[in-house]
C-alpha positions in Angstrom: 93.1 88.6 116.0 91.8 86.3 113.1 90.6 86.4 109.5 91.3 89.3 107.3 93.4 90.8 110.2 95.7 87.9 111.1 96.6 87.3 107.2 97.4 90.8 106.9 100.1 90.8 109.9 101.2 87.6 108.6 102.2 89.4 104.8 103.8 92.5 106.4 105.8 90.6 109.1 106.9 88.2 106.6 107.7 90.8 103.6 108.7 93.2 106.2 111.9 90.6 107.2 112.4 89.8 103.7 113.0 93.3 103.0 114.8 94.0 105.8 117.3 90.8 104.6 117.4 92.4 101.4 118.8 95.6 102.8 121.2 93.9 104.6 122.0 91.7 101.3 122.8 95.3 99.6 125.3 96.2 102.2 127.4 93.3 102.6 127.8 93.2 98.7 129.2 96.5 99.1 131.9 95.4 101.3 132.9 92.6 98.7 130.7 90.2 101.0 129.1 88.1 98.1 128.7 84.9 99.6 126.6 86.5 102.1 124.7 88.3 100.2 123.9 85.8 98.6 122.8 83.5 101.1 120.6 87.0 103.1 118.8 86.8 99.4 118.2 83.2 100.3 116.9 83.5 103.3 115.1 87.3 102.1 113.3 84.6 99.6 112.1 82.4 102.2 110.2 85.0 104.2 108.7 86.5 101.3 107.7 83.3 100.1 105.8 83.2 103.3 104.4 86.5 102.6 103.2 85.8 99.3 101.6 82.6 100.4 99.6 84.6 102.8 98.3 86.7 100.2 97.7 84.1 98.0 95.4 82.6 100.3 93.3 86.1 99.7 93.4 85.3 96.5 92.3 82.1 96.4 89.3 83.1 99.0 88.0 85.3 96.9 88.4 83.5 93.5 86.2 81.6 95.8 83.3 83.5 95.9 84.3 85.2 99.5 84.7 88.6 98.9 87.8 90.6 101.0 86.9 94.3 102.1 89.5 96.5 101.0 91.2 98.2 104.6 94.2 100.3 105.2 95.8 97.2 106.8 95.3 95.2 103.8 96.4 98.1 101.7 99.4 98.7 103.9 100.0 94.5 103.2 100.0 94.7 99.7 102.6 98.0 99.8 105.1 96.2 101.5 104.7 93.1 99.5 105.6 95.2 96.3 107.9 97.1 98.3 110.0 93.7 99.2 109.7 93.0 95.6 111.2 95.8 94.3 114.5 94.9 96.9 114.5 92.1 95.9 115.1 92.8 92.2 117.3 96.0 93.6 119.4 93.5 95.6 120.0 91.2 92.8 121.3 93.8 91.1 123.7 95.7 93.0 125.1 92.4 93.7 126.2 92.5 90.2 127.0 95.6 90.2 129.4 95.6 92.9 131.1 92.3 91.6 131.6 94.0 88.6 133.4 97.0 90.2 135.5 95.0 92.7 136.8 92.7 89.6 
C-alpha cells in the first residue's frame, strides 16, 4: 500500500482513535471524571493532529500542481476527519456542561 492509499489509512486510523478518545472523554465527564477527560481530549488532540497532518500533505501536493483523484477511500477520510471534529467540539462541551451540573 502506498501513495493516495497509504495517506488515506493514515487520516482515518488517526481521526478514527481521536474520535474514539473523544467518546471516551464524554463519558468519564459524565461520571464527574474531569481530569480525565481532560487529559483523553489531550491525547484525542494528538491523534487528530496526526490525522490532519496527513491530509494536509494532500493539500499541499496538490497546491503543488499534483492533482489527487477523488475515491471513496479518500471520501471516507475526509468524513471521519470532520466527524472527529465535530467530537471534538461536542466533547469540549459536555465537559462544561457536566461541571456545571455537578457544581
Amino acid at each position: 500500500m502506498e501513495g493516495l492509499e497509504l495517506i488515506c489509512f493514515e487520516i482515518i486510523s488517526s481521526v478514527g482513535m481521536a474520535r474514539s478518545l473523544y467518546i471516551e472523554a464524554i463519558q468519564e465527564a459524565k461520571v464527574g471524571n474531569f481530569e480525565q477527560a481532560q487529559e483523553l481530549i489531550k491525547q484525542g488532540d494528538e491523534s487528530f493532529t496526526e490525522g490532519h497532518h496527513s491530509h494536509a500533505k494532500l493539500i499541499q501536493q496538490e497546491a503543488g500542481g499534483e492533482a489527487t483523484q477523488m475515491t471513496l477511500l479518500l471520501t471516507h477520510a475526509e468524513d471521519q476527519l470532520m466527524s472527529a471534529e465535530a467530537f471534538k467540539i461536542l466533547s469540549q462541551e459536555f465537559m462544561d456542561l457536566y461541571k456545571e451540573i455537578k457544581k
